[in-house]
FILOMI-414490 format. One record per residue (C-alpha): residue number from 1; x, y, z. Coordinates in nm, 3 decimals. Layout:
// residues N
REC     k         x         y         z
REC   NUM         X         Y         Z
...
***
This chain:
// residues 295
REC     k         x         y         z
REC     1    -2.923    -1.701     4.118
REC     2    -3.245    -1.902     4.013
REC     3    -3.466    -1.674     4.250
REC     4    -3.302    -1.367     4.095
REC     5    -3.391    -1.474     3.694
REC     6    -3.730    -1.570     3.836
REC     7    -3.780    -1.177     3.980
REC     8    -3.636    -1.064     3.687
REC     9    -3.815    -1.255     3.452
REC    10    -4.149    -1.256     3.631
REC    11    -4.166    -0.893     3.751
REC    12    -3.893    -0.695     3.577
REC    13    -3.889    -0.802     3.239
REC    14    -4.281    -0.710     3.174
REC    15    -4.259    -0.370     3.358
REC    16    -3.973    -0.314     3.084
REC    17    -4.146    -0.421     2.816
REC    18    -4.450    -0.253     2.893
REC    19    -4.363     0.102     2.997
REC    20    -4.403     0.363     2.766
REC    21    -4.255     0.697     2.715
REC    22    -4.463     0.962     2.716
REC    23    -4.529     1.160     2.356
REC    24    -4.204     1.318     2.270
REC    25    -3.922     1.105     2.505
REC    26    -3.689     0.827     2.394
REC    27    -3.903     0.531     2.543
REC    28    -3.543     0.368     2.630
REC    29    -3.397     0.644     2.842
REC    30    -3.777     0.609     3.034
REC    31    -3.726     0.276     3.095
REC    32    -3.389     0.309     3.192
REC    33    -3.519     0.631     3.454
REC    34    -3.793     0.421     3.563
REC    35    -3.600     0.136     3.700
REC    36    -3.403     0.370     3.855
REC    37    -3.605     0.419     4.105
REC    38    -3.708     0.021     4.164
REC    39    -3.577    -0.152     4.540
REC    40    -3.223    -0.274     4.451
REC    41    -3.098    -0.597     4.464
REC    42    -2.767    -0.632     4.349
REC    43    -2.779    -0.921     4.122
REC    44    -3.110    -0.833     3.983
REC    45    -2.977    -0.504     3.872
REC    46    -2.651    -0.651     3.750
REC    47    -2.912    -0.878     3.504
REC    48    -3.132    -0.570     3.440
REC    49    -2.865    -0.362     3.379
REC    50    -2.655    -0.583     3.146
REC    51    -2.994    -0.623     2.913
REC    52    -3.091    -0.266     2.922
REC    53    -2.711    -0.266     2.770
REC    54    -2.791    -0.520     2.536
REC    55    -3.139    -0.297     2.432
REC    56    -2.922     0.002     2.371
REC    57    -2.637    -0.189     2.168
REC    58    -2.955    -0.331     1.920
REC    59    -3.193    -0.003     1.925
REC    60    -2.915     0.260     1.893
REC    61    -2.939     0.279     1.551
REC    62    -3.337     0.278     1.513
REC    63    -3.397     0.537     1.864
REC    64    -3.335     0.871     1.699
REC    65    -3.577     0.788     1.401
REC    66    -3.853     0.594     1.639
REC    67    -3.861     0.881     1.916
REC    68    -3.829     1.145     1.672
REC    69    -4.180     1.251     1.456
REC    70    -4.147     1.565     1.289
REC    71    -4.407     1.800     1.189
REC    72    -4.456     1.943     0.846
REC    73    -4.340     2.272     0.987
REC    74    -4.032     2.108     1.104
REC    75    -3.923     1.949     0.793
REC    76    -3.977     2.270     0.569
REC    77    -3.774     2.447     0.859
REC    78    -3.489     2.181     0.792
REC    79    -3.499     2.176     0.419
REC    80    -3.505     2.609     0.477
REC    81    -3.224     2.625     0.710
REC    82    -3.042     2.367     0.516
REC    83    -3.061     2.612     0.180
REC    84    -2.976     2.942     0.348
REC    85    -2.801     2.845     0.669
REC    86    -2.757     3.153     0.922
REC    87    -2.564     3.320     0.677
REC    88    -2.433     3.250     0.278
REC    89    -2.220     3.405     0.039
REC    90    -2.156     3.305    -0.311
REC    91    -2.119     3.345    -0.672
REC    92    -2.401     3.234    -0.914
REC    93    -2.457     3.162    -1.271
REC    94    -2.836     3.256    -1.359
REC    95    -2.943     3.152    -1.747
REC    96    -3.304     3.276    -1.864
REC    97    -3.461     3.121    -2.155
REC    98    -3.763     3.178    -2.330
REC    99    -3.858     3.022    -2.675
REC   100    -3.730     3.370    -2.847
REC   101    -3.418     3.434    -2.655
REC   102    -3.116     3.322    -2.358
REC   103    -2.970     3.491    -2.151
REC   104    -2.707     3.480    -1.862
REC   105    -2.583     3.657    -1.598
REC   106    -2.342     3.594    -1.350
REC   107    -2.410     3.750    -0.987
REC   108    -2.306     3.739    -0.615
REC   109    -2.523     3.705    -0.286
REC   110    -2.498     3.772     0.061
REC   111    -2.785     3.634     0.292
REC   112    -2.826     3.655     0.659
REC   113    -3.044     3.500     0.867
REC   114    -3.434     3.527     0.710
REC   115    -3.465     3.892     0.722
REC   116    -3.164     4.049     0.465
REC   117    -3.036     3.975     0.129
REC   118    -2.767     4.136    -0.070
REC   119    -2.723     4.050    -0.512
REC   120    -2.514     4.188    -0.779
REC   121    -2.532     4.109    -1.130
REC   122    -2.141     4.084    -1.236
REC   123    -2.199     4.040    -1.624
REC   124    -2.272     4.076    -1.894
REC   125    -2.171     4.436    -1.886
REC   126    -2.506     4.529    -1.968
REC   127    -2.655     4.412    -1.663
REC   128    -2.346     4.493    -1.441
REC   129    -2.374     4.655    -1.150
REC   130    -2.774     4.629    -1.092
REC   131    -2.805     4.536    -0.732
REC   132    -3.109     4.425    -0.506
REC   133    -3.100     4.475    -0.164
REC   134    -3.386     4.330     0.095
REC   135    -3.403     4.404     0.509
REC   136    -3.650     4.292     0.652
REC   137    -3.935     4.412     0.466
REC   138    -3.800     4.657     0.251
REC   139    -3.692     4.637    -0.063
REC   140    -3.439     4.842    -0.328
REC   141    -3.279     4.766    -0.632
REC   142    -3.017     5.001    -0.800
REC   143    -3.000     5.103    -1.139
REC   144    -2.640     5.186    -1.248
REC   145    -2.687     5.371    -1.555
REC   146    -2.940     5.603    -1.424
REC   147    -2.759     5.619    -1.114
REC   148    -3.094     5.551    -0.915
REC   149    -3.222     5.371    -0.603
REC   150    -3.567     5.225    -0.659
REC   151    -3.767     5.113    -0.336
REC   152    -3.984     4.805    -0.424
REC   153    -4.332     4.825    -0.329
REC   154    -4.528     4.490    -0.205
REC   155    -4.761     4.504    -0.458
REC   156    -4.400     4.432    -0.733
REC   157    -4.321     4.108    -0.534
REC   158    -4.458     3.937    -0.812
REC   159    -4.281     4.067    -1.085
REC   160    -3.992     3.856    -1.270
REC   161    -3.607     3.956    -1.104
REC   162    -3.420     4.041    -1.444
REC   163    -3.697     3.887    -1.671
REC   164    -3.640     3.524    -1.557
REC   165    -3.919     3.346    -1.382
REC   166    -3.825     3.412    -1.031
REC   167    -4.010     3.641    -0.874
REC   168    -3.873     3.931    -0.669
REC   169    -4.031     3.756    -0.329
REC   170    -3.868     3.406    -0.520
REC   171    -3.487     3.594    -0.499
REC   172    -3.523     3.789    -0.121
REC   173    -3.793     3.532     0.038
REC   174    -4.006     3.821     0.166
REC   175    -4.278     3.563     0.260
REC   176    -4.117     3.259     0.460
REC   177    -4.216     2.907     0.356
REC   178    -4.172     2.752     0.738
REC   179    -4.388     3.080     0.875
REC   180    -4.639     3.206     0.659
REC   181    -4.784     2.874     0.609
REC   182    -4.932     2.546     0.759
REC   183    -4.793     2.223     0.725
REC   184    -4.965     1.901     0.645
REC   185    -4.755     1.586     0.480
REC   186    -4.959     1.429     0.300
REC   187    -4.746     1.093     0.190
REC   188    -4.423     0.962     0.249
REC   189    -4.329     0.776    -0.115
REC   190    -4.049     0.751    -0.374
REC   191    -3.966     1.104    -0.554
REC   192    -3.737     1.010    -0.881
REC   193    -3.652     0.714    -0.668
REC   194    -3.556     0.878    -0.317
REC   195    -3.817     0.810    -0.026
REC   196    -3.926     1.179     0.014
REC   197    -4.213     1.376     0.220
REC   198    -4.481     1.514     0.032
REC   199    -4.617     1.816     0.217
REC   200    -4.906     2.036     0.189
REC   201    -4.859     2.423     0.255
REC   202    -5.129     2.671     0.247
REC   203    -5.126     3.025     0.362
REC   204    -5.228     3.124     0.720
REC   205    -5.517     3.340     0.751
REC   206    -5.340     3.696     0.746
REC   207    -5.044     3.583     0.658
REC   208    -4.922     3.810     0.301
REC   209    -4.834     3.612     0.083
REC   210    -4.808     3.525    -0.307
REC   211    -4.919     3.161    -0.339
REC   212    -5.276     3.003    -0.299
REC   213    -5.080     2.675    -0.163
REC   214    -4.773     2.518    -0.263
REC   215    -4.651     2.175    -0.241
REC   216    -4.309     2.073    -0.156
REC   217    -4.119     1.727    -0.171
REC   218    -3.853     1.679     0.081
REC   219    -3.601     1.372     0.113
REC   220    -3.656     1.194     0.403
REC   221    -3.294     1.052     0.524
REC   222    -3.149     1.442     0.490
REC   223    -3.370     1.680     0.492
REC   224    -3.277     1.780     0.084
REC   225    -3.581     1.988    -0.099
REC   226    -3.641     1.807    -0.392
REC   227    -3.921     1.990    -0.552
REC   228    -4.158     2.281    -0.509
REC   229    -4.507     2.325    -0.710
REC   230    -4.668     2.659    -0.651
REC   231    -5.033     2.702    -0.716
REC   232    -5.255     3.023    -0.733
REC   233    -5.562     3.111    -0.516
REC   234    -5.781     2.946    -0.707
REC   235    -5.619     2.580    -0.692
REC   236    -5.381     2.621    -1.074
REC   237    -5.059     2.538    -1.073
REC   238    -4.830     2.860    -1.231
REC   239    -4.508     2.708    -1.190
REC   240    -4.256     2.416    -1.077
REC   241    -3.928     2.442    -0.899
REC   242    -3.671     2.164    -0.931
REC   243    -3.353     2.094    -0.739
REC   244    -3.102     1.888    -0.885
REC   245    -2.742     1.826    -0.870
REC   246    -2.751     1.741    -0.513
REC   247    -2.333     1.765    -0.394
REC   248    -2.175     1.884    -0.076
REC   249    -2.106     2.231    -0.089
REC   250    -1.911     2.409     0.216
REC   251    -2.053     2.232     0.491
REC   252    -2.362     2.071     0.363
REC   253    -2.493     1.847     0.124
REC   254    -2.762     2.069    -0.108
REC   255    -2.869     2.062    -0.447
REC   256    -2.681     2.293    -0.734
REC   257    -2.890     2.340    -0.944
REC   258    -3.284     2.473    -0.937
REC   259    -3.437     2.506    -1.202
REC   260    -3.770     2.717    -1.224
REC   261    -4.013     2.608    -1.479
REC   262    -4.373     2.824    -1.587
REC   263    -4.637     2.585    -1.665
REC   264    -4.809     2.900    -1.787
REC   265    -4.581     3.025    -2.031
REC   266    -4.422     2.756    -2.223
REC   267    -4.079     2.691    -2.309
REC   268    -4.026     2.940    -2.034
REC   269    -3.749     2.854    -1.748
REC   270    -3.455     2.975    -1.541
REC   271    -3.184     2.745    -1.414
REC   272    -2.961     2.935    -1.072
REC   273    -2.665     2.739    -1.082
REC   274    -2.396     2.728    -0.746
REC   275    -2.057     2.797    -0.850
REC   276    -1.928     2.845    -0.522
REC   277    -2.076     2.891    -0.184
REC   278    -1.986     2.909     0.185
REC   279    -2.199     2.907     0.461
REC   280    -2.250     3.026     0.859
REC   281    -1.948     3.234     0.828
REC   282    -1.959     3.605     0.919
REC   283    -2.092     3.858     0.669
REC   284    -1.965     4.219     0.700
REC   285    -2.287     4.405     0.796
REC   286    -2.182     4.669     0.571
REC   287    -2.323     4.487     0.260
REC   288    -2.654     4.500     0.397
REC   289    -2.649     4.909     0.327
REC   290    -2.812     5.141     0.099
REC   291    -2.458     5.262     0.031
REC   292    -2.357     4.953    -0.072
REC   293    -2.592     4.919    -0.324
REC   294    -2.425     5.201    -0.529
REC   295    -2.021     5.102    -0.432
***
């Protein structure tokens, strides 16, 4: 039994501590692989064994967030997915106010995937009935009192949706934050007290979008956006989006509130409120038709 500690203490213990996974693999489960393939001897793998069982009892909770280093890309990807899941359907409350006027309007959505988006404005009766539809990269919104269908040109993208200060591409994400951009995080640090990821996007080369860069704060232990600062092409911010009201909805924890603020314009913003939400279950593809946009 003495021999066998000395082997395992003078040979096998340093080969276990010094091994090291290569980039991207759990440097346990090497280890653990590694030895695998080591001359047996029964009692020195009955010691090995019983501390690579100790190792795994002590590092379990620590191996996920030591082997795992995400990219910028991957974290916006989270944070996206998290918002939209594979598919959504809701009801919203939308409230515009400038320093003249407010306004609200309750609406429902329909989202699948990246690529199609469904809205109706429910109320006031004013506004009732105007509809927005986006596939791929077309784009239409109905007009119920003069019975018309209006296809959206790129070069609108930029325009307010119903006078607020989201943008048309803001409402049907035309451009894709986790595609159309790089990723660079620039700090990990406290945002309004939650360690968060600070990330730098800027637009690839051909890539068409609206924004000159934008950055975008991400909590760290679940993947929650935070905050969003979009800047034009020539480095000035125009405007700052803000998620608050972080609760679980359907089968995520998200934020219920965003709240997009013009630095340009002031006293400008738009709060979207969540009244009710459910996510990854099956949308009709019906809704995601011209001829819904008029039913």
């Amino acid at each position: 039994m003495k021999e066998n500690s000395i082997i395992y203490n003078t040979i096998l213990l340093p080969k276990l501590v010094s091994l090291r996974a290569p980039k991207g693999r759990s440097n346990l489960a090497f280890k653990i692989a590694s030895f695998a393939s080591l001359p047996r001897n029964d009692t020195c793998w009955k010691i090995l064994l019983l501390s690579l069982a100790c190792s795994m009892i002590i590092l379990a909770p620590f191996a996920t967030t030591s082997a795992e280093e995400l990219s910028g890309q991957e974290i916006v990807k989270r944070a996206d997915d998290l918002l939209r899941g594979n598919t959504s359907q809701g009801t919203y409350k939308m409230t515009v106010t400038t320093p003249n006027w407010t306004r609200t309007l309750e609406l429902t959505a329909y989202s699948e995937k990246r690529n199609k988006t469904f809205i109706r404005i429910l109320s006031p009766a004013k506004e009732a009935g105007i509809t927005t539809l986006r596939i791929d990269n077309n784009m239409w919104n109905y007009l119920p009192k003069v019975e018309r269908t209006i296809k959206i040109p790129p070069s609108m993208m930029l325009q307010p949706w119903m006078g607020g200060d989201f943008t048309n591409d803001d409402l049907v994400k035309e451009s894709s934050v986790v595609y159309d951009y790089t990723h660079k995080i620039i700090a990990e640090k406290d945002f309004d007290s939650q360690t968060s990821y600070e990330i730098e996007l800027l637009p690839k080369p051909n890539a068409a979008v609206t924004w000159g860069k934008i950055i975008y704060w991400v909590r760290k232990s679940d993947f929650v956006p935070l905050k969003e600062e979009f800047y034009d092409e020539h480095g000035k911010i125009i405007k700052i989006l803000e998620y608050t009201r972080i609760q679980k909805i359907s089968d995520r924890t998200i934020p219920a509130i965003w709240t997009m603020k013009s630095v340009t314009k002031e006293g400008c913003f738009t709060v979207i409120e969540i009244k009710n939400a459910v996510y990854n279950q099956p949308v009709d593809e019906n809704v995601f038709s011209l001829a819904n946009l008029k039913s």
